[in-house]
C-alpha positions in Angstrom: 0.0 0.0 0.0 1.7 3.6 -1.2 2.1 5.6 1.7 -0.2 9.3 1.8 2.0 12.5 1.4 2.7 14.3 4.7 4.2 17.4 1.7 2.3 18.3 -0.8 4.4 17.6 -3.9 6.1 19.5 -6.4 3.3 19.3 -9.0 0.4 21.3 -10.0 -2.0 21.5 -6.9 -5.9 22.5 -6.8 -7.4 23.9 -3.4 -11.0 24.4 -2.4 -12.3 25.5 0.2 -16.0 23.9 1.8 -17.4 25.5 5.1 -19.3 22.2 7.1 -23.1 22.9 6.7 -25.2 20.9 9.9 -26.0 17.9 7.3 -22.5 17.0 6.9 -22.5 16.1 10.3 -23.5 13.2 12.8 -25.4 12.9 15.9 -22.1 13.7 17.7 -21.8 17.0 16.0 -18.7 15.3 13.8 -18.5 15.6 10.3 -19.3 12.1 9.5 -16.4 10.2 7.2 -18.7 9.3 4.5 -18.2 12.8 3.5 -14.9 12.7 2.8 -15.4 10.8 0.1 -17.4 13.8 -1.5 -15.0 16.6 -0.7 -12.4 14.3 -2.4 -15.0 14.2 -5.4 -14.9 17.8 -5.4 -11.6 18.3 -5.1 -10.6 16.0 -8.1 -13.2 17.4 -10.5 -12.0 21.0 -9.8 -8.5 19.9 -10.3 -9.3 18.3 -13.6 -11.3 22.1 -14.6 -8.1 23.9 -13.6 -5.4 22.0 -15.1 -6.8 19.6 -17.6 -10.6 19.6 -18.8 -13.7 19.2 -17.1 -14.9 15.9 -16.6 -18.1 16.9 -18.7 -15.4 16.3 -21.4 -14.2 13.4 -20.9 -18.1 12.3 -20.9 -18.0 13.3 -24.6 -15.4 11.4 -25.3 -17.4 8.5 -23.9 -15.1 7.9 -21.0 -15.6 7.8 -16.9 -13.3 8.2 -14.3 -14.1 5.2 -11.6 -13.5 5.2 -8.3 -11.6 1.9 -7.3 -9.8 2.7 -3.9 -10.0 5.0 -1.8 -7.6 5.8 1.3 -8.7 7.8 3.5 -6.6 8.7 7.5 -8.6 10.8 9.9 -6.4 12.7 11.8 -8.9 14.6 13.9 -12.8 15.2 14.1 -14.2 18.1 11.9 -17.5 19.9 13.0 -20.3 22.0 11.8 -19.5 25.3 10.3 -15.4 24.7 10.4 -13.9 25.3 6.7 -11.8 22.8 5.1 -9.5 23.0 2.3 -8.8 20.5 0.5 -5.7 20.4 -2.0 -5.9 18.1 -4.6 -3.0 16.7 -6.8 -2.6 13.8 -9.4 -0.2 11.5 -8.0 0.6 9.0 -10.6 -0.9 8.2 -14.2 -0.6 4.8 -15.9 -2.2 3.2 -19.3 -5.8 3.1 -18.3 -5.9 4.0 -14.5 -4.5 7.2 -12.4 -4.6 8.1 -8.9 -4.9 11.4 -6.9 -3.3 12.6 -3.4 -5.7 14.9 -1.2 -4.4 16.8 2.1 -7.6 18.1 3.9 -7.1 21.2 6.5 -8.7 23.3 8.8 -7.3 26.4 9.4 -3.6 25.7 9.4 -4.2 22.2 11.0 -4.1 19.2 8.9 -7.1 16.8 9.6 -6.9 13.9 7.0 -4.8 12.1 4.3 -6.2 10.6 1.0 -5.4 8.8 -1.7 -8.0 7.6 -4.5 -7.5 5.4 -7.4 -9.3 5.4 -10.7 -10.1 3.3 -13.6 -10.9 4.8 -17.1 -13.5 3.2 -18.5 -15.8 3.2 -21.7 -19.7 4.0 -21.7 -20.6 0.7 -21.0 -18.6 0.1 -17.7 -15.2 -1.5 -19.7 -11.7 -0.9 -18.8 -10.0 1.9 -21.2 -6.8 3.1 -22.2 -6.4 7.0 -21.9 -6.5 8.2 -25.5 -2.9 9.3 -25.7 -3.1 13.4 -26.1 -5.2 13.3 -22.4 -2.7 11.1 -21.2 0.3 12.9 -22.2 -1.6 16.0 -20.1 -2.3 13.8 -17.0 1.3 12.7 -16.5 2.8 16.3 -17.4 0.7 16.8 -14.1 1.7 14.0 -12.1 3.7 13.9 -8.8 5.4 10.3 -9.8 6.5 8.9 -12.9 4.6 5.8 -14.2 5.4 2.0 -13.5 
């Protein structure tokens, strides 16, 4: 299992920024972890806008970006109200898969880790190769070199 980046690498970065509304949250008053999973979502898809294309594009190409792992380390609760940032970064590319590193933070405080991993895949759920001019832009963006 690849370790999470404690340093955000030397590669193009995306943050956003999500202030916790009450629905985020648990009976406890904690932001429950299944959200995370979103504000990874939102993280990625904004990163892809900034530096790439947006996903809508890849759509039109008849492609889809699945989800196939995620990592996720908690490092401390998140409530109601706080505002996170999450920077997003693509950590490696391959033939027909890539994955993306997260650091999530409130205030100045780090609060969680991630690392998801994606298949490409066609319109009818099938493993892809990334059409080679996206590709070549995904790994002029990536952290790590591919294996």
């Amino acid at each position: 299992m690849q370790d999470l980046r404690l340093v955000v690498p030397d590669a193009p970065t995306t943050r956003l920024s999500y202030r916790v509304p009450f629905y985020d949250t648990d009976a406890m008053g904690v932001v429950h972890h299944s959200n995370y999973v979103r504000y990874l979502e939102l993280g990625r898809v904004r990163f892809l806008e900034q530096h790439d294309q947006p996903y809508t594009q890849y759509v039109e190409m008849g492609l889809h970006v699945v989800v196939t792992r995620v990592d996720l380390r908690l490092k401390r609760a998140t409530r109601f109200d706080e505002t996170l940032t999450v920077t997003s970064w693509i950590e490696r590319v391959r033939h027909a898969s890539l994955a993306f590193g997260y650091q999530v933070h409130c205030d100045a405080e780090l609060v969680a880790l991630a690392l998801t991993e994606h298949a490409v895949v066609n319109l009818q759920g099938k493993p892809v190769r990334i059409p080679e001019p996206q590709r070549a832009r995904l790994l002029a963006l990536a952290a790590a070199t591919p294996r």
